[in-house]
N, C-alpha and C positions, 0 to 999 in steps of 0.2 A: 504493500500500500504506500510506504513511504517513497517508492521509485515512482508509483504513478502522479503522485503529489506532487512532489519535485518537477515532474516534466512538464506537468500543468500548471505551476510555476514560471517557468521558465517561457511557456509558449502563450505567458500573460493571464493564464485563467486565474484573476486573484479571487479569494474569497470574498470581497467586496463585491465583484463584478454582479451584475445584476443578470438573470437567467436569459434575458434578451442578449444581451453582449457574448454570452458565451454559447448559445444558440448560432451567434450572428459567423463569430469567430471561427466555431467547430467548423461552419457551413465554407467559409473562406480559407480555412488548412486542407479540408480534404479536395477542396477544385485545385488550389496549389500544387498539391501534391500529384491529382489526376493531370495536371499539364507537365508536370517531371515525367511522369509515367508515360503520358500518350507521347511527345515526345522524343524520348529515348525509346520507346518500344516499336516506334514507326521508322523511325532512324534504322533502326536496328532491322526490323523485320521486314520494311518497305510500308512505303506511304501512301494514305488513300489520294481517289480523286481530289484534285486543288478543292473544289467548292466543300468537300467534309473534314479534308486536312485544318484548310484555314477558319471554316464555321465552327470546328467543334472546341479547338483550340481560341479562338474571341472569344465564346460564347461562354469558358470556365473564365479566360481573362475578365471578362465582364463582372460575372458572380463574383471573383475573388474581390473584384473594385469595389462592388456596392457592399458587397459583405464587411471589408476591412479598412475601407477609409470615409469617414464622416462624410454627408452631405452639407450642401450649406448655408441648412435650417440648425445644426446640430447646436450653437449657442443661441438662438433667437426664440427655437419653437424645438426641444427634442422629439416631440409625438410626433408632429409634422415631419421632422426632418429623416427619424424611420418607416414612415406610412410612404416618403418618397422610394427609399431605399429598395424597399420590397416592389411598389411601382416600379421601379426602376427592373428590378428582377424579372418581374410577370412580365411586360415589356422584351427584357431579354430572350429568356424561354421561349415566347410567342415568335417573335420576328427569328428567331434563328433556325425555331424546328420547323417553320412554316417555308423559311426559304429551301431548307436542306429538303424535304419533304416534296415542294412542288418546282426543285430547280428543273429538269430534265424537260418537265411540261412549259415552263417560264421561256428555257434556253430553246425550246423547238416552235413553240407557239404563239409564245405573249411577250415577246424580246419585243416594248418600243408599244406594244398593246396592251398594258399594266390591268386586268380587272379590278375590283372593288377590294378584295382582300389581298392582293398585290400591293397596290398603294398604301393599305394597311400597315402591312409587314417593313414597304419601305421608309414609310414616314415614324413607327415605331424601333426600325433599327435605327434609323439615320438619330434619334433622340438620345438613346442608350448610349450610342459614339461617343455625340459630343458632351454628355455628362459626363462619362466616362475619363473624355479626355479632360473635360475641367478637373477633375479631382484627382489625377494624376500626374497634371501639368500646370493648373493656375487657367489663370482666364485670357492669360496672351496666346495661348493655343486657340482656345476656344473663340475668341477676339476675331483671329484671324481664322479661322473654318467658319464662324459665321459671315465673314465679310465674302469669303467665295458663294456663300449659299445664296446671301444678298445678291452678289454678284450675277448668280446666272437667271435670279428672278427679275433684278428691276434694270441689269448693264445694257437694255434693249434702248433707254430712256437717255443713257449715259453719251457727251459729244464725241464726236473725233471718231480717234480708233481702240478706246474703250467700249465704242457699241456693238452689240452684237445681233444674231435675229433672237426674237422671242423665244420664250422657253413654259409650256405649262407647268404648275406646279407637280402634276405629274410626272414630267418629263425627271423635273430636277432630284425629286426624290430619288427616283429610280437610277440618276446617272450617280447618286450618289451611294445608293445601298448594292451594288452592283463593283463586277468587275474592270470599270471605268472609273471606282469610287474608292469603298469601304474595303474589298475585296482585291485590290490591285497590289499591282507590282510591290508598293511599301511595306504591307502586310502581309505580300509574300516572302519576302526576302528575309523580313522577322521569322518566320515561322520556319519558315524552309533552313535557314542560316546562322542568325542571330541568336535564337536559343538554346541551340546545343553547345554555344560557347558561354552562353551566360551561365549554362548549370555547369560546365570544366570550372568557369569562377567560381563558383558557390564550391565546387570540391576541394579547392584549391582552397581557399578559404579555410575551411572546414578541418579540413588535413593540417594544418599550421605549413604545408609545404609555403602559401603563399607570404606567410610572416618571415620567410627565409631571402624574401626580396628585401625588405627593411636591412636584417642582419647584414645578410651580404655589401649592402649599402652602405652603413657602417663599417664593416671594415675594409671597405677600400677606401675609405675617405678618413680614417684617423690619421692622426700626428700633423691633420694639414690643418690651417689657418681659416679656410672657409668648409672645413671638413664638413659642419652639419648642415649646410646648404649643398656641397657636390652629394651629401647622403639624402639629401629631399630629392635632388634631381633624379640620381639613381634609383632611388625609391621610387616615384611616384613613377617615371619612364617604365619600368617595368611591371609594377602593377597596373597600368596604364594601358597597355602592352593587352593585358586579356579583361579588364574591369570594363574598355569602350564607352565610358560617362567622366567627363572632366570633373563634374560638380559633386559627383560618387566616389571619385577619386580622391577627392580634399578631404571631404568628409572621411575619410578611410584613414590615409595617410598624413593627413593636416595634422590633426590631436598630436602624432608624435614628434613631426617634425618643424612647425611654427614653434612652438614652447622651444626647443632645441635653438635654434636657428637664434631667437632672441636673446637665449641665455648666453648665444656668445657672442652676441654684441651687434646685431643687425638691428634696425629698425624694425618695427611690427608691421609697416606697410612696405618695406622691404623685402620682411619674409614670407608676410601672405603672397606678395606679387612673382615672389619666386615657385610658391607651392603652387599655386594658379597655373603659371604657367608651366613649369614641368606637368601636369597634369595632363595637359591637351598632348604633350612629349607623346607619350605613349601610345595615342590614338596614329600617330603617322610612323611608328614605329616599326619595323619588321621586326621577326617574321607573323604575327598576329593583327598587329598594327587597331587593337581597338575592333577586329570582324571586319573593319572598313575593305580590306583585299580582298576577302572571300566574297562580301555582297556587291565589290566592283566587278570579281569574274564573275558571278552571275548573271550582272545586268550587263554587261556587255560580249561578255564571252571570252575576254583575255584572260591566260591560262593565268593560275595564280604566282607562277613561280616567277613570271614578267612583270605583273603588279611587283611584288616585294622588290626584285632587283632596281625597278623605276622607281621605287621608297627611299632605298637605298641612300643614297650621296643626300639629298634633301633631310630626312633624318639624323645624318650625322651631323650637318651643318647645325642644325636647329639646337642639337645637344650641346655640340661644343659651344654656342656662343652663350649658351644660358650659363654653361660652366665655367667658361671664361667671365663673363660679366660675374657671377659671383666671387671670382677669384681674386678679381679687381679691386668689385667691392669693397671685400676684405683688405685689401691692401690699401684704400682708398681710408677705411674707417680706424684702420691700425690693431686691426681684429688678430689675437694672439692664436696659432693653434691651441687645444686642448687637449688633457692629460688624458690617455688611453686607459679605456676600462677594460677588467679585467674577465666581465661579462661577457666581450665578447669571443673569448676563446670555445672553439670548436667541442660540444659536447655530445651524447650520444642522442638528444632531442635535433640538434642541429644536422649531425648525421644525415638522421632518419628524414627529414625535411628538405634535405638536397638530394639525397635518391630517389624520393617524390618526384620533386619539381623537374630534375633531368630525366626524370624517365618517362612522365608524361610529356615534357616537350620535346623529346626525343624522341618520344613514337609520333608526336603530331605532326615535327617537321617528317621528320623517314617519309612519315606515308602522304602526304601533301607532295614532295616532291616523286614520290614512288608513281602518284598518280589517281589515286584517291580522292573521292569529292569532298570537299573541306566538312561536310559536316557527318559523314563518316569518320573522317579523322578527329574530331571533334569528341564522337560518343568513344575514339577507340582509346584517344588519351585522358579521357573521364573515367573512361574503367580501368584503366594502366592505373593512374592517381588513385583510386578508390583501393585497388587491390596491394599497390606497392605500399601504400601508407598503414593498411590493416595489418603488413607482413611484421612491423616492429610496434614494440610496446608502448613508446615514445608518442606515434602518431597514428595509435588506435583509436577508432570512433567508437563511442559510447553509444547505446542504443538514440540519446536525444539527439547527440550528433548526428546519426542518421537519419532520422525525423526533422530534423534541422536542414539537410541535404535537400531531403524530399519536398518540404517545406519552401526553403528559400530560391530552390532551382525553378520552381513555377512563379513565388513570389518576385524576383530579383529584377525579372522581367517585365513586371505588368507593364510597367512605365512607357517604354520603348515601342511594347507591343499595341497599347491601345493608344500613341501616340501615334503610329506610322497609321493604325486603320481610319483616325479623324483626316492624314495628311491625305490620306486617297481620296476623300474630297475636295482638298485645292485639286491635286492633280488633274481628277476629275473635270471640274469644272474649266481649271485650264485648256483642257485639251478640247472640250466638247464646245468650248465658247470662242476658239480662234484667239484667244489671249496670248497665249505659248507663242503663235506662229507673228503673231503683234511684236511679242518683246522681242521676237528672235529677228523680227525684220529692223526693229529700231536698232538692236547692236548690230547687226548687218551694216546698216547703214552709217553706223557711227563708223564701223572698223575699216567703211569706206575708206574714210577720212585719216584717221590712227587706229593702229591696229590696240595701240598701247590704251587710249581714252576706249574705246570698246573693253578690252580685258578690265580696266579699272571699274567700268560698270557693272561689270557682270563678276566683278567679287564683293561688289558693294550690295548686287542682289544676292547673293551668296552668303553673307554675313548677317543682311537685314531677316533675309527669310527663312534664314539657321538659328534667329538670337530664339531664347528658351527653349531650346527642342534639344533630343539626343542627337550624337551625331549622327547617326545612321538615319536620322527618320530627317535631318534639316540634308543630306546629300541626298537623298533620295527625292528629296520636292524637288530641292536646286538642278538637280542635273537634267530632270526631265523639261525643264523651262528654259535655261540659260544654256545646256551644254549644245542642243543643236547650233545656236544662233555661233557661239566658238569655231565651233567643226565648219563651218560655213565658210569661217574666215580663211581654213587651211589649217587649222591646228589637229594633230591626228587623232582619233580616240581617246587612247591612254592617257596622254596628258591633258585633253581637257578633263576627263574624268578625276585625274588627278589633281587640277584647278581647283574646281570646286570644291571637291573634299577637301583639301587645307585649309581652306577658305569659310567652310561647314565648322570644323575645326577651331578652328580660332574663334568662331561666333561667340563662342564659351566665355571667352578674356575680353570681348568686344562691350562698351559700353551702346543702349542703357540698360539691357538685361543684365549679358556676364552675370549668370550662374555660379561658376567657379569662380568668382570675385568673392560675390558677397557672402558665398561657402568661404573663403579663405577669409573673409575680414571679420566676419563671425567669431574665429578660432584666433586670429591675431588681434581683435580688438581693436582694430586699426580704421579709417576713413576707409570705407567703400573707393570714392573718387579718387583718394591718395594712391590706394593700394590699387584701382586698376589704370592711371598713368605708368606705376613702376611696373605693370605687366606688360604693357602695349608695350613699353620700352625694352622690356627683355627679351618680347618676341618679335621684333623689329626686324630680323633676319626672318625669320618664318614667314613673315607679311609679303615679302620682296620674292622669296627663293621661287612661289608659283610664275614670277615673270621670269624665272632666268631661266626657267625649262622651257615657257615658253619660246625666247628668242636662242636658245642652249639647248636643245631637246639632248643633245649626247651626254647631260649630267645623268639622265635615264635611265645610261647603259645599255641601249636596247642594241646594239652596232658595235662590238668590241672585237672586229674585224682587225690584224696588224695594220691596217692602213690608218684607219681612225682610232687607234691604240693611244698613239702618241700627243694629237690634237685633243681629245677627251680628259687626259688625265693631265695636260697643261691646263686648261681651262677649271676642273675642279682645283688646282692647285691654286689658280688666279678667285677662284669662290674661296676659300677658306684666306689668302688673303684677304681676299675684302670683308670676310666676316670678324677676323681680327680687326682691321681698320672701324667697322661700325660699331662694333663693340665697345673696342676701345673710343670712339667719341661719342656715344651715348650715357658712358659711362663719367666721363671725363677724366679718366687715372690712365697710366701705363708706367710705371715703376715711378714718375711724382706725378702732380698734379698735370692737366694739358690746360692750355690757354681756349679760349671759346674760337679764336683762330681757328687752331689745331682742329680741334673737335669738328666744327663745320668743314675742314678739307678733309679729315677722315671719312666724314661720311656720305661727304660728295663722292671723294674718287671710290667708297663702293659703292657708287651708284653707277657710278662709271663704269665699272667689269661689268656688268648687267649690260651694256649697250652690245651689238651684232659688230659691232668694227673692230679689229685687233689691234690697229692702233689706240685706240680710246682706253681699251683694256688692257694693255702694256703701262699705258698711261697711267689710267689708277692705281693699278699693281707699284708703279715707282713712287708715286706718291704716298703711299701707304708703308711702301717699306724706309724710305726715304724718315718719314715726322716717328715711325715708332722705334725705328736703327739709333734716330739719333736720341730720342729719350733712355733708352735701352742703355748707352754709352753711359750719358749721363746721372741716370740712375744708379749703376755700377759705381761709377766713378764717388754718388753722392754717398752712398753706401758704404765704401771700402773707406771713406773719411772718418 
């Protein structure tokens, strides 16, 4: 009795809780658990048709929603705000068995001919979404899926080339509760993709394999001077890596590494702004990269081991300069290394925790690159991690631990999941309204003119239409809007897909959502506004690196022919240059102080290697080595005094 107590403890059932909330609860772990379950057993076994794959799987996502997070009557009106919840339920149940039930007849007969219990089912799922999506997003999701809905009922009325032809109300429901909608591409790629890696996290989690990223982080960064910031970077870059949520990431790895960061002498908007941004690190990270690589070969068909390589050089860039700037920092603020703990010596938990983590990602990459679809490999290194962890005593799961598993691997997810199924109605509506082919002809027409004033647009649509979303559900809107109008220009697949995703990415640290901001100002107690200036400024190189592949495509790697061997790796060598040079004038330090001069010619001339001319980029390259040679001397020189 005292075991089942305890778990009922643990999984929130308190003895205060009132018979309603633990009814509600019971109701919200077992659909959790049935999305672990159907999940991996479909992975596993083979997957139903798309319309019962992805209906049966919303339809728990949904229950787990209304079941486990407040409506938002729950302070104003509590009766009220559970008579919705359960509305909200019957609603579900209705619209989901009704569609699963009469799809066959729908998709052969009544496609565009909706009858009376048709529009029912559509106008009642289409409600369930976007509640759905308010209570697992906030109201700027919901803000914007209302504004598309808006959109395709009154945009007929709207001047210019926002008009479009009319639309019944009819019409619109069904473009939305449908596989043009609710049911599309974004809440396929979830389903199909996205969730077998979020329950690898939750194992990973679970097993302490993944507390073995911290550790390890630590100790490659003692005895240094900006040690507990290179241990945020590393930290969060590698949690980062398979967690795929910036603002999930802080919350995880913030707690330990803001406190740290400050105790050795960083500012609190300093150190939020470094956790912030390491966070997004992880998501452009090979070889995981955040799921972002597996749901780009899906939607476009590029094998995945060509995504990761095109990661590649962009990735490193992005690391080094966050690492370098902290480095600076610290030198900048006269920040002492710190006394080595004696914690962190290798014991037989820590072991047990690295033969986890390398044996699961060891069977994931094997079979990714062997030739496996990513999310086979996905359930194969979720059972590798489950079985290598059970094998020692150290990082054995406890029966709750398993139920925890079971639990968090359905829950972990709702977020993203009933996120991406509201976005299928922008997309929706975009496509069915001529909107898409609108924006795509305006950057057309811009890239006329500049290819460069076009790309800048369409990261700024990129970033606007990413800000509060995960990243997998803000690239999946962005790319089906802005990446045609790219590709149009000449840019080839790959890298436009890979545009927007960094750009999706970054929305994270971008004011005036930023997410992971006011996750990290939270934890460091710091200004919001403060702390995401020193973000944008740390990822300054991030912002940039999407145009140097564009007019650079060989930073890619996709071409490592002997002929283009040589030009390639000149050119990355001239990148890491100029991210030394930005760095160091954003920062203002390079062994002493730089003059505001300095600083402005640093991060001119890497703006300069960024241009197509080799002369121009020879040019910054001098200039850069030229102001940080000669501080370099000088610093020695003031040093050695």
């Amino acid at each position: 009795m005292t075991m089942f107590k305890n778990l009922a403890e643990e999984f929130g059932f308190l003895p205060s809780a009132s018979v309603y909330d633990r009814i509600m609860r019971s109701i919200g772990f077992l659909v959790c658990i049935s999305i672990t379950i159907f999940i991996l057993g479909t992975t596993a076994l083979g997957k139903f048709p798309a319309q019962i794959q992805y209906g049966v799987t919303l339809t728990f996502g949904l229950i787990a929603v209304f079941t486990l997070k407040p409506g938002p009557l729950v302070n104003k009106s509590p009766v009220a705000d559970k008579l919705l919840s359960w509305v909200m339920l019957g609603l579900t149940l209705f619209s989901s068995l009704y569609f699963l039930d009469q799809y066959d007849d729908i998709a052969d007969m009544r496609e565009g001919l909706p009858n009376e219990w048709d529009v029912a089912c559509y106008i009642a799922g289409t409600l369930v979404v976007l509640e759905g999506a308010r209570r697992v997003e906030g109201m700027i999701l919901l803000s914007v899926v209302g504004a598309a809905i808006i959109y395709m009922v009154f945009g007929q009325f709207m001047p210019g080339l926002l008009s479009h032809r009319p639309f019944e109300m009819a019409e619109v429901v069904e473009i939305s509760y449908s596989y043009q909608g609710i049911y599309g591409i974004a809440l396929g790629a979830v389903v199909d993709v996205v969730l077998v890696f979020v329950i690898l996290g939750v194992a990973l989690r679970l097993t302490g394999a993944g507390d073995f990223f911290n550790f390890l982080a630590l100790r490659l960064t003692k005895g240094k001077a900006s040690g507990p910031a290179q241990c945020a970077i590393f930290a969060s870059a590698m949690f980062g890596s398979v967690n795929g949520s910036a603002p999930a990431n802080v919350s995880a790895t913030g707690v330990l590494t803001i406190p740290m960061m400050k105790r050795a002498g960083y500012p609190g908007q300093f150190a939020g702004g470094v956790e912030a941004t390491a966070s997004c690190v992880g998501q452009i990270m090979p070889p995981i990269m955040g799921v972002g690589a597996f749901i780009m070969s899906e939607v476009t068909g590029i094998p995945y081991s060509t995504i990761m390589l095109a990661a590649l050089v962009p990735a490193f860039l992005f690391i080094c300069s966050l690492s370098l700037a902290v480095a600076l920092e610290a030198g900048k603020l006269g920040i002492k290394a710190i006394e080595s703990d004696e914690s962190l010596a290798m014991n037989g938990e820590r072991w047990a925790q690295a033969i986890t983590l390398i044996s699961g990602f060891g069977t994931l990459i094997a079979m990714l690159f062997s030739g496996f679809s990513p999310t086979f490999c996905g359930l194969s290194a979720t059972g590798v991690v489950l079985v290598v962890a059970n094998t020692f005593p150290a990082t054995r799961m406890k029966l709750s631990s398993f139920l925890h598993f079971l639990v968090d691997g359905g829950k972990d997810g709702l977020s993203v999941m009933i996120s991406c199924a509201a976005i299928g109605i922008i997309i929706g509506a975009v496509t069915t309204t001529g909107l898409g082919i609108k924006l795509n002809q305006m950057i057309v027409a811009l890239g006329g003119e500049s290819l460069l004033l076009a790309l800048i647009l369409a990261a700024i649509c990129s970033i606007i239409l990413g800000m509060g979303l995960p990243t997998a559900a803000s690239y999946l809107m962005v790319v089906l809007v802005a990446g045609p109008a790219i590709m149009q220009l000449g840019v080839p697949l790959l890298q436009t897909h890979l545009y927007v995703f960094y750009y999706a990415v970054l929305s994270a640290i971008t004011p005036p959502v930023a997410l992971a901001v006011f996750a990290a100002s939270a934890i460091a107690k710091a200004s919001p506004i403060q702390l995401a200036g020193n973000a944008l400024k740390l990822s300054i190189v991030a912002f940039v690196l999407p145009i140097a592949w564009i007019y650079h495509p060989e930073i890619n790697l996709q071409d490592l022919s002997a002929e283009n061997a040589v030009p390639t790796i000149g050119y990355v060598l001239a990148l890491v240059v100029a991210m030394l040079g930005v760095t160091a004038g954003h920062i203002g330090f390079f062994k002493r102080e730089l003059s505001l001069l300095e600083r402005c010619a640093l991060i001119a001339a890497g703006a300069a290697i960024l241009a197509p001319s080799l002369t121009i980029v020879l040019l910054g390259v001098l200039v850069i080595v030229f102001i940080l040679g000669l501080h370099y001397k000088k610093g020695a020189t003031y040093e050695a005094a």
